[in-house]
KOLFIDO-675756 format. One line per 3 residues: number of its first residue (from 1); their letters; for each residue x, z, y of C-alpha. Coordinates in steps of 0.1 Angstrom, whole numbers, plus 5000, padded with zeros to 4 digits. Layout:
<nodes>
NUM = a = X Z Y  ...;
</nodes>
This chain:
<nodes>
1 = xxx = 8054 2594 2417  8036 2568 2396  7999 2549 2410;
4 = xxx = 7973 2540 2393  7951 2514 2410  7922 2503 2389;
7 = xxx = 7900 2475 2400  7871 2451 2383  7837 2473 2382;
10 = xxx = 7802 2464 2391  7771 2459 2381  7767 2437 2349;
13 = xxx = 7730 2431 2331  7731 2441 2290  7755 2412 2272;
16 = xxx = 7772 2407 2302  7815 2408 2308  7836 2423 2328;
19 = xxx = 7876 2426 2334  7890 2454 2344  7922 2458 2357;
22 = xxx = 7954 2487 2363  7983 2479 2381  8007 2510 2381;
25 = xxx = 8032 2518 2403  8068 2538 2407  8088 2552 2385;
28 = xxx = 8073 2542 2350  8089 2524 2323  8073 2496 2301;
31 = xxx = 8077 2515 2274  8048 2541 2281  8017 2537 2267;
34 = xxx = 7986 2528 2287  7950 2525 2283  7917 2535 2295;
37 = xxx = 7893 2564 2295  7860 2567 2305  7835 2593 2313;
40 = xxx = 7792 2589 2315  7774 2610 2336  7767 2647 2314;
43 = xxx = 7792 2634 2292  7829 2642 2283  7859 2617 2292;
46 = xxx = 7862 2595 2261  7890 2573 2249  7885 2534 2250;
49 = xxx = 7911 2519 2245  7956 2528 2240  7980 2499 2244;
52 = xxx = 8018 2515 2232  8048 2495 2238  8054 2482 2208;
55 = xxx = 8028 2493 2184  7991 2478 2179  7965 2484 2208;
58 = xxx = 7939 2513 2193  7897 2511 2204  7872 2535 2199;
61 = xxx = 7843 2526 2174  7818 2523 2197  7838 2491 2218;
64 = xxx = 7858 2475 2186  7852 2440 2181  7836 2438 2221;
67 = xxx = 7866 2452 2240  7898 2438 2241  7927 2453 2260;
70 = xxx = 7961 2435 2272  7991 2449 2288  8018 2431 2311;
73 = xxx = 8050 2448 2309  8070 2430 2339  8041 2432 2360;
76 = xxx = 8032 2470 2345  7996 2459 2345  7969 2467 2316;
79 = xxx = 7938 2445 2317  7905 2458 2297  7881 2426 2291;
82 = xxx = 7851 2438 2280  7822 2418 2266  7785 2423 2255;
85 = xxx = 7780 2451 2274  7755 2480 2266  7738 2504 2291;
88 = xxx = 7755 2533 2271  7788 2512 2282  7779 2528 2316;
91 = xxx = 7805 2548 2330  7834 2557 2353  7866 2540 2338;
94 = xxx = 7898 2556 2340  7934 2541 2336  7953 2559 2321;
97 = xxx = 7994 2560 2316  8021 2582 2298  8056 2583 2313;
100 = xxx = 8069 2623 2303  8035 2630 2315  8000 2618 2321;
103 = xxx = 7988 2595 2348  7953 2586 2361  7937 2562 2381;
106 = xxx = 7910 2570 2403  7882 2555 2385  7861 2525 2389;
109 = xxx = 7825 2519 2377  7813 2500 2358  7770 2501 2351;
112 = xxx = 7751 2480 2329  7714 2476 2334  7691 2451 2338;
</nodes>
């Protein structure tokens, strides 16, 4: 059984940062890719951010060039920094993981507003 434990939300004004972090658990290998998701309230679960093993980390539009994500493969951990934050930036963030099948984390949230 593989954990998800995402961690790193709040409350942040508009331009504002915030780290979030995934630390994952059992049996998944560093060669899985991670990431996060996100979903807004009336709104479908998005992409953000992929980190493969290996290959180059892939953002949506709407967070390249203000989101930067980071993986630790000893410590299986996967780290989204996110800077100048918007209100539409509001939402429930998801990690995510594939190991033969997907993962999830429970969500954390993460509201900007001033």
């Amino acid at each position: 059984q593989v954990q998800l434990v995402e961690s790193g939300g709040g409350l942040v004004q508009p331009g504002g940062s915030l780290r979030l972090s995934c630390a994952a658990s059992g049996s998944i290998f560093s060669t899985n890719v991670m990431g996060w998701y996100r979903q807004a309230p009336g709104k479908q679960r998005e992409l953000v951010a992929l980190i493969p093993s290996g290959s180059m980390p892939n953002y949506a539009d709407s967070v390249k060039g203000r989101f930067t994500i980071s993986r630790d493969l000893r410590k299986k951990t996967v780290d989204l920094q996110m800077n100048s934050l918007k209100p539409d930036d509001t939402a429930v963030y998801y990690c995510y993981a594939y190991s033969g099948k997907a993962y999830w984390g429970q969500g954390t949230q993460v509201t900007v507003s001033s």
